[in-house]
N, C-alpha and C positions, 0 to 999 in steps of 0.2 A: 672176332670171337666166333666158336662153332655157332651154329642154327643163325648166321645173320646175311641170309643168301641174297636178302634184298642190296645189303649193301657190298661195294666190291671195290679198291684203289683207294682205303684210307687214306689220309693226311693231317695229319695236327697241324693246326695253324697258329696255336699260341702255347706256350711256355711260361707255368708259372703265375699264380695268383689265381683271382676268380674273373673267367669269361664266360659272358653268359648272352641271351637274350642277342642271338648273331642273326640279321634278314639281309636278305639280297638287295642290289640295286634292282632297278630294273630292267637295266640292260646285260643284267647276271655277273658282272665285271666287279662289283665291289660290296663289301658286308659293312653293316654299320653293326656294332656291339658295346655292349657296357665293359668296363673291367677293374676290377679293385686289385692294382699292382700288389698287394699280401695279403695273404688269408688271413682274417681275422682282427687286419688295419687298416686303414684308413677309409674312403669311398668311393663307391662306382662312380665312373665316367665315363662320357661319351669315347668311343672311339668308329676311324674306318680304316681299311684297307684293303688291298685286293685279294680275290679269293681264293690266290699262291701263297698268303700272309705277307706281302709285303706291301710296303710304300703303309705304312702303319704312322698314325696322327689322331693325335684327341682333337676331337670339335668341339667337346665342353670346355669352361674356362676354370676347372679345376674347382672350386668352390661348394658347397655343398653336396649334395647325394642324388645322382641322375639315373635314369633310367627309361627302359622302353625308345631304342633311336630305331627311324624308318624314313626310309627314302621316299618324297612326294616331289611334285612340281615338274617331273621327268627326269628325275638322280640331280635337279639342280639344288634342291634344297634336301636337308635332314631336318626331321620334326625329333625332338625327343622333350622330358621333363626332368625338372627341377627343381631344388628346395632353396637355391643361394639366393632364392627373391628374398625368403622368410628368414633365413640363416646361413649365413657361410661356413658355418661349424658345421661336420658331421651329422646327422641327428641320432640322439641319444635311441640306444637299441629296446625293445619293448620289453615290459616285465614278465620273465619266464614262467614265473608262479602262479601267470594266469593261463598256460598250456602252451604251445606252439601255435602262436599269432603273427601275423603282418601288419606289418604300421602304416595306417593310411594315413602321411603327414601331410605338408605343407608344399603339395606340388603344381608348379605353372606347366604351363607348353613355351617350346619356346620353337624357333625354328632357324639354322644359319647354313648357310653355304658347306658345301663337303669339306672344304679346309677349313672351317672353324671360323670367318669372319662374316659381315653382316647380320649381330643374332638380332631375334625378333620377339618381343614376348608377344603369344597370342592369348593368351586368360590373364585375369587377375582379378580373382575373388576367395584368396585363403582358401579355396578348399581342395581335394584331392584332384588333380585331373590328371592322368596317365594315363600309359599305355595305348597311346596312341598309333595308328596303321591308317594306311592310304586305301584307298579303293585303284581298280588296276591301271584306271588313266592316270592317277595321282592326281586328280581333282579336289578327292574328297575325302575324309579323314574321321577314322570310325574313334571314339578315345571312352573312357570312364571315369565320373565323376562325380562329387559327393556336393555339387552347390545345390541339387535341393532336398536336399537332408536325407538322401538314399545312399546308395552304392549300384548307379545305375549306368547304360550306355547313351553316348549322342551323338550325332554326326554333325558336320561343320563343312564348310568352306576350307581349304589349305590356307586362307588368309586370318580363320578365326570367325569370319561374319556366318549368319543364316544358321546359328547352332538350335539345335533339337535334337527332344529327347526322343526314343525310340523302344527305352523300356519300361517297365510301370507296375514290376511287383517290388514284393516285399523281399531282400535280401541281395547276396553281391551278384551283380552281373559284372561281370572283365575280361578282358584279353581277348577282345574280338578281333576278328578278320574276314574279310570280304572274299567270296567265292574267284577264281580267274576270271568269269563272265561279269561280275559284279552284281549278280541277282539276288544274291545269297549272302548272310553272316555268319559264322560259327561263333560261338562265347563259350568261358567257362562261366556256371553257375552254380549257387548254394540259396536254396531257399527256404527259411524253415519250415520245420514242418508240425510243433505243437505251438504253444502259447509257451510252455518254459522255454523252446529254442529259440522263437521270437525274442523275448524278453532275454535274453541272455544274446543277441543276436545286436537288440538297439542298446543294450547297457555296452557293450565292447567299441560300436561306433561313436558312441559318446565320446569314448577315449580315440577314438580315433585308430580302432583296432581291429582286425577280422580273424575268426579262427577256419583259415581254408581246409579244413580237414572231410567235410564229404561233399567235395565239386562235382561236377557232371556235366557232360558236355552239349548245348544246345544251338540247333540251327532255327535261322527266321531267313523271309524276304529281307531285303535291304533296308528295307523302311519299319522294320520289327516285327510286320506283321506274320500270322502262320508259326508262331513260336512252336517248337517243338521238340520236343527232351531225345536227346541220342543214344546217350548211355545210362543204365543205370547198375553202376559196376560199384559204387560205394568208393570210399575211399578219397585222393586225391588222384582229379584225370581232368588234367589242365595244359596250358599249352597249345592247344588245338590249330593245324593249318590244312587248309584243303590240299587234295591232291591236283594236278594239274588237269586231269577228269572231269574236275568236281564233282564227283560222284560219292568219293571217299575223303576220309579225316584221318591227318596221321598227327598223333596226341601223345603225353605223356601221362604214364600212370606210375600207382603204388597197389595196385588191389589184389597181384599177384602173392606180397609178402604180408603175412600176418602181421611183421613188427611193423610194416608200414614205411621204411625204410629204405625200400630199394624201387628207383625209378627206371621204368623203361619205356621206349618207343611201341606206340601199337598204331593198326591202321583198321580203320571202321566203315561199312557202308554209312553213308547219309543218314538212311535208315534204320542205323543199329544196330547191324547183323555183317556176318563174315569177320569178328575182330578177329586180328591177327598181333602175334608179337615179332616184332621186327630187331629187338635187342636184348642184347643176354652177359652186358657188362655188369658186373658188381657194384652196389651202391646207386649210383646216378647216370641217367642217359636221360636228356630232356631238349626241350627248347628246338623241336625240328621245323624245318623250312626248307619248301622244292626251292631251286633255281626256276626263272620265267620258265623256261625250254623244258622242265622236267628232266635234264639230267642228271644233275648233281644234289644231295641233301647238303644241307649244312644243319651239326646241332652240338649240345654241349656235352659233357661228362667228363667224371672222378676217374677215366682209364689211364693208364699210364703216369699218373700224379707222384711225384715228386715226395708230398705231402698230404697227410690226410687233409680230405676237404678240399683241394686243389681241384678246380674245373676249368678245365681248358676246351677251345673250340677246334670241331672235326670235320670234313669237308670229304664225301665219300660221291664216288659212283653208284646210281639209281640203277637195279634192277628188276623189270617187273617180273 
């Protein structure tokens, strides 16, 4: 698309349905991602493949609604989550009439081999744990979860043991990630901000329900400490992965369109300053991720779609 100089040697890597949520191995060789074969039917699964789109296989065992897969262990294992502990059915979609919310259901961790056999459950306590990411040796495993009565981050062991929390406000902390050095996390965040967002904030968790409508992106040390707000651009600005620098965050937003509507790639200092828009597709551009090497992005988007709603995964040359 004109003004997207950052990127250069597109490639669509899927065809059809919803891909989403695509990270590197770590040896940059192969993508793990979610994908719901039709828009609007059935559930996400796990899948991988290499990062020419081929040699394509689900790791999940089809059964309820997965999400968040990441390569740990050194690409020998995939971590992702799960609801088939709780339900093998679908889970029923949230109710619209309370706004544009995300269902925080009934999800474990589980962990198996890149072909899909040896899985592992690492949690089991009914409550949300997702979104789960490695630190850069794959030792260590940053994820978000609701076991003590928050919407909070914690780190773990790759095996599940030595869990701790590392955040301790009031409101969602999600979808972290660990710096390339591993000193650092970036997360998205929503915290309220009076006593009615509060309370309208634990009345939705109750349901097991979050309205992400104004996230903002924040960095800490590893261990939570030094918390500090990056953005404050309003809106939904989520997604967030360091640049291979670490210096910079390249994030997804909405704060450009009034209706709220149309997501694009941006890239931010650490400290908040220099944002840049790096995409200029209609509707949806999300979900970005360097290769180890910093050559390559991979991320999602409505371009080229078949059908409305259709998001399929892109794999471009990095220019700085």
């Amino acid at each position: 698309m004109p003004g997207e100089t950052h990127l250069s040697n597109i490639r669509q890597l899927t065809f059809g349905g919803n891909n989403a949520e695509s990270y590197f191995s770590r040896d940059g060789q192969w993508l793990t991602f979610q994908r719901q074969d039709s828009v609007g039917r059935g559930c996400d699964q796990q899948y991988v493949m290499r990062i020419d789109g081929s040699g394509l296989r689900r790791i999940s065992n089809g059964e309820g609604r997965t999400t968040c897969g990441y390569f740990i262990d050194g690409d020998r294992r995939v971590i992702y989550s799960s609801t088939h502990g709780h339900d093998l059915r679908c889970p029923v979609p949230p109710d619209r009439s309370l706004g544009y919310v995300w269902p925080i259901g009934h999800f474990e961790l589980y962990t198996v081999k890149p072909d899909g056999t040896d899985r592992r459950q690492l949690t089991n306590n009914g409550a949300y744990n997702a979104e789960a990411t490695a630190s850069p040796d794959g030792r260590q495993v940053i994820f978000t979860s609701t076991r003590d009565g928050d919407i909070e981050l914690y780190v773990m062991n790759i095996d599940g043991t030595n869990v701790r929390r590392i955040t301790n406000r009031v409101g969602y902390d999600g979808g972290a990630f660990f710096s390339p050095d591993g000193s650092m996390i970036v997360w998205r965040a929503q915290y309220p901000g009076t006593a009615a967002d509060t309370a309208d904030y634990q009345q939705l968790l109750g349901e097991r329900l979050v309205r992400p409508s104004q996230l903002e992106l924040w960095v800490a040390n590893a261990d939570g400490s030094n918390a500090r707000r990056v953005t404050s651009l309003g809106r939904a600005n989520f997604a967030p992965f360091f640049h291979p620098d670490g210096k910079r965050i390249i994030f997804t937003s909405n704060h450009e369109d009034p209706r709220g509507r149309e997501f694009e790639l941006y890239m931010v200092k650490i400290d908040g300053t220099a944002i840049e828009r790096l995409t200029h597709s209609p509707d949806f551009d999300g979900f970005p991720m360097f290769s180890p090497d910093g050559r390559h992005l991979v991320f999602a988007s409505n371009r080229h779609g078949t059908i409305d709603g259709e998001t399929n995964l892109f794999i471009a040359d990095w220019r700085e």
